[in-house]
N, C-alpha and C positions, 0 to 999 in steps of 0.2 A: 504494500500500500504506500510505503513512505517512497520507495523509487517510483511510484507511477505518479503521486504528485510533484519530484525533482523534473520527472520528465516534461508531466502536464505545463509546469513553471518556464521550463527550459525553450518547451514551440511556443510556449504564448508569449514571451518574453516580459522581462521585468514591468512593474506596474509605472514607473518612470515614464516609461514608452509609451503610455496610453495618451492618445489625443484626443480633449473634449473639446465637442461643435457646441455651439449655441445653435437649436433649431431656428430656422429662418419661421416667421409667423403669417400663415396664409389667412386670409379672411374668410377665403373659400373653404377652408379647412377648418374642424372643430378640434379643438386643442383639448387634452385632456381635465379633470376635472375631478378636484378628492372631494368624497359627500359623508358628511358628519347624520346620524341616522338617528333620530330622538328615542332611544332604546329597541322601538320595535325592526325589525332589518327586513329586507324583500326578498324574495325566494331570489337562487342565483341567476337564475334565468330572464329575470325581469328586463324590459328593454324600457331604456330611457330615451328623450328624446329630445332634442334642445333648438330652441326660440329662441328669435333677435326680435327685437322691436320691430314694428313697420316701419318706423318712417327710420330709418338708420343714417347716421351722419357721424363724423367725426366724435363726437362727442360720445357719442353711445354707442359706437359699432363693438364691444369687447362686452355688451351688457346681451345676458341670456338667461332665458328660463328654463331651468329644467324638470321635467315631469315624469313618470312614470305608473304605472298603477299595476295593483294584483287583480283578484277576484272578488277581493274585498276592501283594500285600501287603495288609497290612491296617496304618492308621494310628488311632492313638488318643492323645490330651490330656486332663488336665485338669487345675484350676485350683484341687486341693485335695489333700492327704494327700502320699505319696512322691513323688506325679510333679506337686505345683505347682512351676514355675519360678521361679527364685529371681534377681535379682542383673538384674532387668531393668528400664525406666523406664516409668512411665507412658503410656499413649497415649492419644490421640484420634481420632477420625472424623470428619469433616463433610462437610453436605450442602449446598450453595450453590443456592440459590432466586434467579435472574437476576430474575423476575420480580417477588420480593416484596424482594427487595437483602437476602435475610435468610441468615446461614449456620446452621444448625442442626447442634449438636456435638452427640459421647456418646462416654461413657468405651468403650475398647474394646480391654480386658485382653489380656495374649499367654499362649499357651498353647504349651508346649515340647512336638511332639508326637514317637511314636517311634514308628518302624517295627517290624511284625514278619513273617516269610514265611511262606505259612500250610504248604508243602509240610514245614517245617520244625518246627511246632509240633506235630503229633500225634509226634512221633518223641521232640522235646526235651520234653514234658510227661510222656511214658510214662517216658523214662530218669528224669528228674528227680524225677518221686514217687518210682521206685523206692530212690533213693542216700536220697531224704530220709525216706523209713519205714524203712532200713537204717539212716541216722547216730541218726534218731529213739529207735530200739529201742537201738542202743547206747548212746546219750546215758543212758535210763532205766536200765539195767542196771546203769549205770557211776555213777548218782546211787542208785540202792538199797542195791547191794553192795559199789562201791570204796571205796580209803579216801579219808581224807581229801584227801590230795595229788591222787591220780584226779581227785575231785569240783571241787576248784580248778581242776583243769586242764580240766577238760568246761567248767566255766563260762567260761573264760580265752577255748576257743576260741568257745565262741558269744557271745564279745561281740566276739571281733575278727573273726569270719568276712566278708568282702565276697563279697557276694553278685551275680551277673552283673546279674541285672537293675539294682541299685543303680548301678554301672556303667556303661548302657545307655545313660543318659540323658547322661551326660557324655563320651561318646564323641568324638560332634560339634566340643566344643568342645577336648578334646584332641588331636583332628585337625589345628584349627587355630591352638591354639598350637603343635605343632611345622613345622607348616608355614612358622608366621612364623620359628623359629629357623634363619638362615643357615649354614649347615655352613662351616668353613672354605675359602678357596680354599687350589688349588697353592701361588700367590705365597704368599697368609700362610703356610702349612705351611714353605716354605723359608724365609722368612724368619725364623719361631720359631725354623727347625734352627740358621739361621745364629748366632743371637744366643743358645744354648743352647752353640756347641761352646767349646771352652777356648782357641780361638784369639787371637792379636794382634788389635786391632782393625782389619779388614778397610778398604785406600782404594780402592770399589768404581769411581771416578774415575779408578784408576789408567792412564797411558798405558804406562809401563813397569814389568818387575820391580821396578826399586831402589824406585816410588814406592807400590809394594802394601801396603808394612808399614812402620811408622815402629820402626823398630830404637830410638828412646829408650822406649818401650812394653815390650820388653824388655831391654832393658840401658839403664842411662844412660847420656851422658858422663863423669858424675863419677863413678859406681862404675870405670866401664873406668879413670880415671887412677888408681883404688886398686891396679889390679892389678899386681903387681909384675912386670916382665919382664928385670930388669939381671941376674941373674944366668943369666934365661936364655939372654939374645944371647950370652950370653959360654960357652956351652956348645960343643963340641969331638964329641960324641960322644952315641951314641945311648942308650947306657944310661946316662949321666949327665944326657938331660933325661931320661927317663923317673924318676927321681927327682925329679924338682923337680917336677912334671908331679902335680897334685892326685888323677887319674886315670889312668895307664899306660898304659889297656889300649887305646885307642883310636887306629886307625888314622889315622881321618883327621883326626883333630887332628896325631900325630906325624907323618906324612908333610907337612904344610903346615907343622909348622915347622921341619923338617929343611931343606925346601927355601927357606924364609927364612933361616933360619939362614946357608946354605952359599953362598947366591947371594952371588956380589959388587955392592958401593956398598951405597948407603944404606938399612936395614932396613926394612920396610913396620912401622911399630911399630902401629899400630890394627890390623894383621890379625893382631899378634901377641897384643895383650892380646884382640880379640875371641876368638881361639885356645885361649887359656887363661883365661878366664872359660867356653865351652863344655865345657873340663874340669874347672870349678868345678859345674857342674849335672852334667855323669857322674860326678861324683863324691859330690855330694848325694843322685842319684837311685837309684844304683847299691851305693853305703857303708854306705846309712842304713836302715832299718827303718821303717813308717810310723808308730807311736811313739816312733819315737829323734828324732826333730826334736821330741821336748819338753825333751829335755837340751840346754842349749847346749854343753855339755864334748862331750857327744859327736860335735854339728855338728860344731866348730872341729875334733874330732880327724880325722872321717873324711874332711876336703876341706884336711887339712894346714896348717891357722892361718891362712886368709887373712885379710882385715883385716876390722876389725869391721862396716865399713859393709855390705860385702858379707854378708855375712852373713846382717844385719839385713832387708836388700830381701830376698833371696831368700826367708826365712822368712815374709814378709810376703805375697809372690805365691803361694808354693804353699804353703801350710797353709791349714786350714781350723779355729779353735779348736785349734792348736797340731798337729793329727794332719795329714796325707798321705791324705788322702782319694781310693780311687778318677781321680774327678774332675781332680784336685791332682795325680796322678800322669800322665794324658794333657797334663795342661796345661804342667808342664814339657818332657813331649816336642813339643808343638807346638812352643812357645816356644824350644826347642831346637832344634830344627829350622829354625826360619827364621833365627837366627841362622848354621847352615852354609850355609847358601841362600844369605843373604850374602857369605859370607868364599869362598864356592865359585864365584862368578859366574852364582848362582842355577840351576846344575846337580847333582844330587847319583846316586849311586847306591844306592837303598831295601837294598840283601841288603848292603853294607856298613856301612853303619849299622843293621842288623840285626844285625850279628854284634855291632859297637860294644859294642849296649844288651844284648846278651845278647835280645835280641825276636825274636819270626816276621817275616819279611817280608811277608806280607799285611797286618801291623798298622801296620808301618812308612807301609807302600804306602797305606793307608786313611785315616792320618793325611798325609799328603804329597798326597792327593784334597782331602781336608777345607781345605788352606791352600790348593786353586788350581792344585797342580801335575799339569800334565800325563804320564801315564805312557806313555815307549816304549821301544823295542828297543832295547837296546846296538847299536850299528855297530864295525867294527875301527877308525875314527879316535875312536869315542867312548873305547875303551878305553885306548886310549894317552893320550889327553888326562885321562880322570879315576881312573886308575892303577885302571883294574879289570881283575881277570881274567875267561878264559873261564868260570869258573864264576859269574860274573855276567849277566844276564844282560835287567836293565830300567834305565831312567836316569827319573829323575824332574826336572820343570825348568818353573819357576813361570810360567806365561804369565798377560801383561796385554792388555787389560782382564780383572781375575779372574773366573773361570767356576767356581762350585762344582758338587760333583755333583748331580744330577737327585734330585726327590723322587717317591720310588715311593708310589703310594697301593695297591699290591698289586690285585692279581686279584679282582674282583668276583665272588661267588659266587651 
């Protein structure tokens, strides 16, 4: 094979040696012609056949229509008026003469051609005069006799009107610029959801609960040693922490420190400032009005004077230009919530922290999905261990590696 192409190389001789003609351009002659074909293509057999104007002169002798049809469509181009093609490059043709080493070129224009069905055209031509001797007659009527505003407006719409066939020709290619646009996957869809909710920032690496959320994310170390807790270990009685207590109303902050308080030896003091900083956010969230966190007099009064730093963070995390946005308002209960996740041993119960927040339990529940946590059945040992009652009756509890919820792309219709 390799010597019969040395030889093949050798009689044709080198490509150096090839001489290209410019074909000479006959009038009398039709010149070739590339046809761009708006998806649908004509059997190979189809004969086309190509039109000059009548009245042909200088100007327009190179201008042709070209036509062709099957048994059921009919295809037409050309290379002048509405339907010349626009935004395409030059081409050429060539003919290669082995025997004379000569290639012979000619220019050999594209023509954008466009389908049309003919079952369909006596039906669309009838309807079509009829709307356009109606819009006609009205256009007139409304230029004789309206007023002036009418007459602006007749005029408005027939400069703006887009007309089907205008259209027609650009089909093809609107086709396939959306074709080339990639619609979203699943993954990306969840991963926008994810990086869209108000949550902590998520350690998708996670091996265990403790290592899913970096608790300095929401609370620092150095806010929790602002919080003061000396007067509270030194509490005796339940209605006197709930006075010192930023926020009162909540269960499961007073029941955890009731039971720190009371235990004997040495006080878990981190589970008590984290304790009472989550009743520094019920009590922000719960006291405040969503433009009341633009007074700071009013802050410091309705979360009982904590120290300034706290304050300051807090207002900085959930505010958006000073107001409680929506948004600012889930993101505290997130934020709130993984913090009891925490201090709870990453088990909680959603209808008691429902009642907490004054919220529905499905909202609770929805956000407690959104951090990772898994929702199930109370058991009679879950109840005893997380002080709920029977009218409780789900336990939420954060599993790693984290699993968010599923992204529905809904029902294809």
């Amino acid at each position: 094979m390799g010597k019969r192409k040395h030889e093949d190389s050798k009689n044709s001789g080198s490509g150096k040696h090839i001489k290209i003609d410019v074909a000479k351009v006959d009038d009398t002659i039709e010149q070739p012609y590339l046809a761009a074909f708006p998806g649908t293509m004509p059997e190979n057999d189809t004969v086309f056949t190509s039109y000059r104007p009548v009245n042909s002169n200088d100007d327009n002798a190179k201008q042709r229509l070209i036509s062709g049809e099957t048994e059921k469509v009919v295809f037409t181009g050309s290379n002048f008026g509405e339907d010349a093609p626009v935004n395409y490059c030059n081409y050429i043709v060539g003919t290669y003469s082995k025997k004379d080493q000569t290639l012979t070129i000619t220019p050999a224009p594209v023509l954008r051609m466009k389908r049309s069905v003919k079952a369909l055209q006596s039906a669309q031509d009838s309807s079509s005069r009829s709307d356009t001797g109606f819009a006609q007659a009205k256009a007139s009527l409304g230029m004789a006799f309206g007023t002036a505003k009418a007459k602006k407006q007749i005029k408005e719409t027939e400069r703006n009107a887009v007309k089907g066939q205008h259209l027609e020709n650009d089909l093809p290619d609107i086709h396939t610029e959306i074709n080339k646009i990639e619609g979203p996957t699943q993954e990306d869809i969840k991963q926008s959801m994810q990086s869209s909710l108000p949550i902590p920032p998520p350690n998708m690496e996670a091996e265990t609960p403790q290592e899913a959320y970096d608790i300095s994310n929401v609370v620092t170390s150095e806010e929790l040693r602002q919080v003061p807790i000396k007067e509270i270990l030194k509490t005796e009685s339940f209605n006197d922490l709930k006075q010192l207590l930023p926020y009162a109303g909540s269960k499961f902050v007073n029941d955890r420190l009731m039971n720190i308080i009371k235990a004997p030896g040495k006080k878990d003091r981190q589970a008590v400032r984290s304790l009472v900083y989550i009743s520094y956010l019920q009590a922000y969230l719960l006291n405040l009005k969503p433009f009341d966190v633009k007074t700071r007099r009013k802050v410091e009064s309705a979360m009982k004077n904590p120290p300034a730093m706290i304050v300051d963070r807090i207002q900085e995390r959930y505010t958006d230009n000073n107001v409680r946005t929506p948004v600012m308002h889930d993101k505290i209960l997130c934020y709130l919530f993984v913090l009891c996740l925490n201090v709870a041993d990453y088990t909680v119960v959603p209808e008691m922290l429902a009642m907490d927040l004054s919220l529905k339990p499905i909202k609770v529940t929805t956000l407690l999905r959104n951090l990772g946590c898994k929702i199930d059945k109370l058991t009679v040992d879950d109840r005893k261990s997380l002080g709920a009652s029977t009218a409780h009756q789900k336990k939420a509890t954060l599993i790693a590696p984290l699993k968010f919820p599923s992204v529905s792309r809904g029902k294809r219709k």
